[in-house]
C-alpha positions in Angstrom: -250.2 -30.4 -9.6 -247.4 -28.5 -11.1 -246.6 -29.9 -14.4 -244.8 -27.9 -15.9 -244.2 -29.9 -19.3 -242.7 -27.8 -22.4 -241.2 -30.1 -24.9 -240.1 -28.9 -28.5 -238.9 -30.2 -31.8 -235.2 -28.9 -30.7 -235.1 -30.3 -27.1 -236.5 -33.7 -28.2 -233.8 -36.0 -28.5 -232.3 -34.4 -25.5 -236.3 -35.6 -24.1 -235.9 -38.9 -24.7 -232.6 -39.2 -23.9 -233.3 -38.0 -20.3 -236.7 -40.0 -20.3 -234.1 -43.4 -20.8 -232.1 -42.0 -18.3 -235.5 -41.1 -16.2 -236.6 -44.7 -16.2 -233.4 -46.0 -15.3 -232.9 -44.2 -12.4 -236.7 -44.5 -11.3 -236.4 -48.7 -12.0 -233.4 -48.6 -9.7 -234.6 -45.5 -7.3 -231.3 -44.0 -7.5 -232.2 -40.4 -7.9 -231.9 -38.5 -4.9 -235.5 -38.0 -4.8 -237.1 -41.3 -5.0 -237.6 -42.9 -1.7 -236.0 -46.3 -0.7 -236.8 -47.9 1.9 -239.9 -49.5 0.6 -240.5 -52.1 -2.1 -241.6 -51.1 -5.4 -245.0 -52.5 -4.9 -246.2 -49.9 -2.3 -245.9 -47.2 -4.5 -250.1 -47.0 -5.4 -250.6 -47.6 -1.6 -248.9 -44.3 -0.6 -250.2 -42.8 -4.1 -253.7 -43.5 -3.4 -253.1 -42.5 0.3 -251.3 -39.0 -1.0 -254.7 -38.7 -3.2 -257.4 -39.8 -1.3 -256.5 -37.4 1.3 -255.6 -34.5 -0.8 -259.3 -34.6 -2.6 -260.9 -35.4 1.0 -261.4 -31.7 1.8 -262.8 -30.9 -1.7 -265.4 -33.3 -1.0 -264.2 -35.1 -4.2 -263.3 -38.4 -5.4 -259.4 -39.2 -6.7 -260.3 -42.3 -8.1 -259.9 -41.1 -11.7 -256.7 -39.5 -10.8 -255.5 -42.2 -8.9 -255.8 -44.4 -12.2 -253.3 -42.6 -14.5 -250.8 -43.9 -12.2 -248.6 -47.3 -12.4 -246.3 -48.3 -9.5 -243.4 -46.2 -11.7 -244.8 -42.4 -11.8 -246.1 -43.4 -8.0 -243.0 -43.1 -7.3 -241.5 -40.6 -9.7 -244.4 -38.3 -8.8 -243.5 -38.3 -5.3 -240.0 -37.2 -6.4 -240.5 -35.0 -8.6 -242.9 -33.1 -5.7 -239.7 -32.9 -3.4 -237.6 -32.0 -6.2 -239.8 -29.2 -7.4 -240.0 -27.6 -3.4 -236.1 -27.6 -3.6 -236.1 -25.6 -7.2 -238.7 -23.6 -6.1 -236.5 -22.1 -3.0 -234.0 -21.9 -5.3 -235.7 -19.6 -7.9 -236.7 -17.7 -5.0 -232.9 -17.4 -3.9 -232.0 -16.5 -7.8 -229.7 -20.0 -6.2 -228.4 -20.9 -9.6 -226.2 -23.4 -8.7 -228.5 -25.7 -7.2 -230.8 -25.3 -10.5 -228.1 -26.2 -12.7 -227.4 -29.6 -9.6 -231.2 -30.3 -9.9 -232.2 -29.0 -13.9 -231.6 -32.6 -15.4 -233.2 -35.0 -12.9 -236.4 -32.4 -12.9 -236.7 -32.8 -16.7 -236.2 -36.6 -17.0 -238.5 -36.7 -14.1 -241.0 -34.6 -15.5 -240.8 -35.9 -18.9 -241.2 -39.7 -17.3 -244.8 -38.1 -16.1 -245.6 -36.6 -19.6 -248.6 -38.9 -19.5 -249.7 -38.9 -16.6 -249.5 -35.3 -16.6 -252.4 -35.5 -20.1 -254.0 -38.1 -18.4 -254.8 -35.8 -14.8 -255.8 -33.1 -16.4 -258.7 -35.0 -18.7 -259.5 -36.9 -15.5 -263.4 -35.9 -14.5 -262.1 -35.7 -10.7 -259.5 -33.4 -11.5 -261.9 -31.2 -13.3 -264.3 -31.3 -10.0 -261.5 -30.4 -8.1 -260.7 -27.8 -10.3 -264.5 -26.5 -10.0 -263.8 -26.9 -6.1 -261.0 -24.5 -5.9 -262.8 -22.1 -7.9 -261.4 -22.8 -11.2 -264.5 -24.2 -13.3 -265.0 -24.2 -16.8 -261.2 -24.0 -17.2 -259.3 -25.6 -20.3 -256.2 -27.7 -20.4 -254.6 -25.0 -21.4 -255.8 -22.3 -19.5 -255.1 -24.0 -16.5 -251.4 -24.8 -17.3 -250.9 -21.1 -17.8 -252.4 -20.7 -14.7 -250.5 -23.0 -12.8 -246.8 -21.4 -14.4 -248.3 -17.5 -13.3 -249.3 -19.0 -10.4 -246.3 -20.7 -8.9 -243.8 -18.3 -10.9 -245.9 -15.3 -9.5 -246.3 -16.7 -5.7 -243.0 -18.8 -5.4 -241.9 -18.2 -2.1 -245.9 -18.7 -0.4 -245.6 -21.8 -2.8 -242.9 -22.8 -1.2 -243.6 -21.9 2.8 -247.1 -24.2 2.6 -245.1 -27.1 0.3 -242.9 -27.1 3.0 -245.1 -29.3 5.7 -246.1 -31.6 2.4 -242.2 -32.2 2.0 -241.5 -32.8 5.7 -244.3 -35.6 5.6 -243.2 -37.3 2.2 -239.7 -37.8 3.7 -241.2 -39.1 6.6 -243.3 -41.5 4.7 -246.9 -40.5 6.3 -248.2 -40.1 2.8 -251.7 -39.5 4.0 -250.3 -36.4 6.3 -248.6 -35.0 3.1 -251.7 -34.7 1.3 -253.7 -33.4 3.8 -251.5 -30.8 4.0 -251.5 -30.1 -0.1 -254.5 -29.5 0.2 -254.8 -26.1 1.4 -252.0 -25.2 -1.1 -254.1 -26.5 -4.1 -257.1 -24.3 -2.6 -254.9 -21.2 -2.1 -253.8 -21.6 -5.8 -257.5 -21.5 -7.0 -258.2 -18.3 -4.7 -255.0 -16.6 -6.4 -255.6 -17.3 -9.6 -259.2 -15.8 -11.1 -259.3 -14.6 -14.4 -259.0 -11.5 -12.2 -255.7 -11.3 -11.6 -254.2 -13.5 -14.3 -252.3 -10.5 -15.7 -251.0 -9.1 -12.2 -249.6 -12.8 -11.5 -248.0 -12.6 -15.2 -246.4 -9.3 -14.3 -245.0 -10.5 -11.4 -243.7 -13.8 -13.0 -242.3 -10.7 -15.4 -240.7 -8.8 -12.5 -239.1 -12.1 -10.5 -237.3 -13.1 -14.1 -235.6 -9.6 -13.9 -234.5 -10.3 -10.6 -233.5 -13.4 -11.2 -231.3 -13.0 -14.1 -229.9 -10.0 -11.7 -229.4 -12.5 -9.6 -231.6 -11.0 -6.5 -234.3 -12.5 -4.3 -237.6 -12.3 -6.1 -239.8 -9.1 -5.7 -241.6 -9.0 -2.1 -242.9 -6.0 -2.3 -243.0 -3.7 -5.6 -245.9 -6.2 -7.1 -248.4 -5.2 -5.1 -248.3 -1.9 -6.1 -250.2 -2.5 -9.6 -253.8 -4.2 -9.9 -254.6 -6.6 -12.7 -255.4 -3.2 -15.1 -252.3 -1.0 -14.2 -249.9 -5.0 -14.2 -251.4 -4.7 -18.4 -250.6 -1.6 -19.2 -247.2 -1.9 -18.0 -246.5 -5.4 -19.8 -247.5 -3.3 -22.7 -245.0 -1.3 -22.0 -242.1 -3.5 -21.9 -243.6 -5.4 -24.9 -243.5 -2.3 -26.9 -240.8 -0.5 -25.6 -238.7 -4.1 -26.7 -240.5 -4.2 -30.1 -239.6 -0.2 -30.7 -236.2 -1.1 -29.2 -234.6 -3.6 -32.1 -236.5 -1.7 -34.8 -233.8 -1.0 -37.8 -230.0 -1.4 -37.1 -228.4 -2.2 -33.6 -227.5 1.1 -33.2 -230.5 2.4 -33.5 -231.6 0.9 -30.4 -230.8 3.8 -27.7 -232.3 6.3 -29.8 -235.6 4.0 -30.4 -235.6 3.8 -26.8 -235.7 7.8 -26.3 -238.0 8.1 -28.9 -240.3 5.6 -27.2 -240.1 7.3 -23.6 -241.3 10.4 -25.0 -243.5 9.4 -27.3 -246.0 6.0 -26.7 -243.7 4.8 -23.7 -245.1 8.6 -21.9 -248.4 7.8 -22.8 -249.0 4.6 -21.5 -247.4 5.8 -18.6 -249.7 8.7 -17.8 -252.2 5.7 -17.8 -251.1 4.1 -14.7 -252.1 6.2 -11.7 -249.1 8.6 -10.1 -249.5 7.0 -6.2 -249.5 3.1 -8.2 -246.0 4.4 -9.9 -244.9 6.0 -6.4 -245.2 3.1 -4.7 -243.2 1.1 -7.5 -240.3 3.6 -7.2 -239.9 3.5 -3.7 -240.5 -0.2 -2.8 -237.7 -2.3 -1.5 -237.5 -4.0 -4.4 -236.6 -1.4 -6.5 -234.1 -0.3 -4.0 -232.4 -3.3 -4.1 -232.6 -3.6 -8.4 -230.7 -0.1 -8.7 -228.1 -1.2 -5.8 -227.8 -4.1 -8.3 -227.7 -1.8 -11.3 -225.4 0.5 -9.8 -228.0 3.9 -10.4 -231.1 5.2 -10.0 -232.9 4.1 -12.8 -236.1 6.4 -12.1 -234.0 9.2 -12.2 -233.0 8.5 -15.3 
């Protein structure tokens, strides 16, 4: 259930402006998401269908879930699920063109399921489900931070099992599509322990640099940290940034030396030499410094 739903004081009228033109498009289905072919009224059907089956392995009911639904977010659900596989390939790409095509309709689409979104997650079937998967005793908003490290963290497996789910809601078989969720909801839950929170945070870290470098996300250099060594190397950045903008502007590069020498070194020592190896040599790192132009480990 990514629901991704961030709203703030400065984006609000811009919210409800695309939430107007959310409805309008949804009441006429002419986003390029929304099914067609089908009257309005069959929207719960194939809802209820999507759920029942989704839930089915879990061994729990959807009922609750299926009630925070009306024949409108049916349907705006089901497009904002295809809309989502196409930004997520595209975020894997670093594709920003086709997140600037798709970047409205996903937030008037999302922000037409604001409630539904509040509704789920305080649903008792969704919390069973949630205990299913391994994620019991979870908050609200514990498990939306979850779900963001999670799908920004494991994009591209995201992605490759959403893919059959996609195929079957364009094809209308509804109850195929969530049978095939499912096992993308229950790898979600295996991925994402308090364990490993931190590691999937680091890598949601790692595949922003990419992408504003405009590079594939990382497929190989996170798995060179655990969930301790993916901490101490957020700390890192977080204090090598804070130690960075200290005083004037140019102060900065000799904040930054000061930092690698002193704390930055320290924290360093911390991670073990073969975990920082493997960093340095991975693919990914090759192709960041062919972006950069140098060697930055040599630096």
């Amino acid at each position: 259930f990514p629901s991704k739903t961030i709203i703030n004081k400065s984006s609000l009228m811009r919210s409800l402006t695309a939430a107007l033109i959310a409805i309008l498009l949804v009441a006429t289905n002419s986003t390029s998401f929304l099914p067609n072919e089908k009257p309005l009224g069959s929207n719960m059907d194939n809802l209820k269908d999507f759920m029942g089956a989704l839930f089915a392995p879990f061994n729990v009911s959807s009922t609750n879930v299926e009630n925070c639904f009306n024949e409108v977010t049916a349907l705006s659900y089901f497009g904002y699920l295809q809309l989502l596989y196409q930004m997520a390939g595209a975020y894997y790409r670093a594709d920003r063109s086709v997140l600037s095509q798709y970047n409205e309709e996903y937030q008037a689409l999302n922000l037409t399921l604001y409630l539904t979104w509040d509704c789920i997650h305080k649903a008792d079937d969704f919390k069973s489900l949630l205990s299913a998967i391994g994620l019991a005793d979870i908050s609200t908003d514990q498990f939306k931070i979850v779900e963001d490290a999670y799908f920004f963290a494991h994009t591209q497996d995201w992605f490759d099992g959403f893919t059959p789910v996609n195929a079957a809601i364009q094809n209308k078989d509804y109850k195929t599509a969530g049978t095939a969720y499912a096992p993308v909801v229950a790898a979600m839950g295996a991925n994402s322990t308090t364990t490993n929170v931190t590691w999937m945070t680091g890598t949601t870290f790692l595949n922003g640099v990419f992408f504003q470098s405009n590079i594939d996300f990382v497929q190989d250099s996170q798995y060179c940290f655990n969930n301790a060594t993916a901490a101490l190397a957020l700390s890192y950045i977080e204090k090598w940034a804070a130690a960075a903008v200290q005083g004037p502007e140019t102060q900065s590069l000799a904040n930054t030396d000061a930092f690698f020498k002193g704390e930055g070194a320290q924290i360093l020592q911390q991670i073990p030499q073969d975990q920082q190896t493997c960093f340095f040599g991975s693919n990914d790192f090759k192709r960041l410094n062919n972006y950069l132009g140098v060697d930055v480990s040599s630096q």
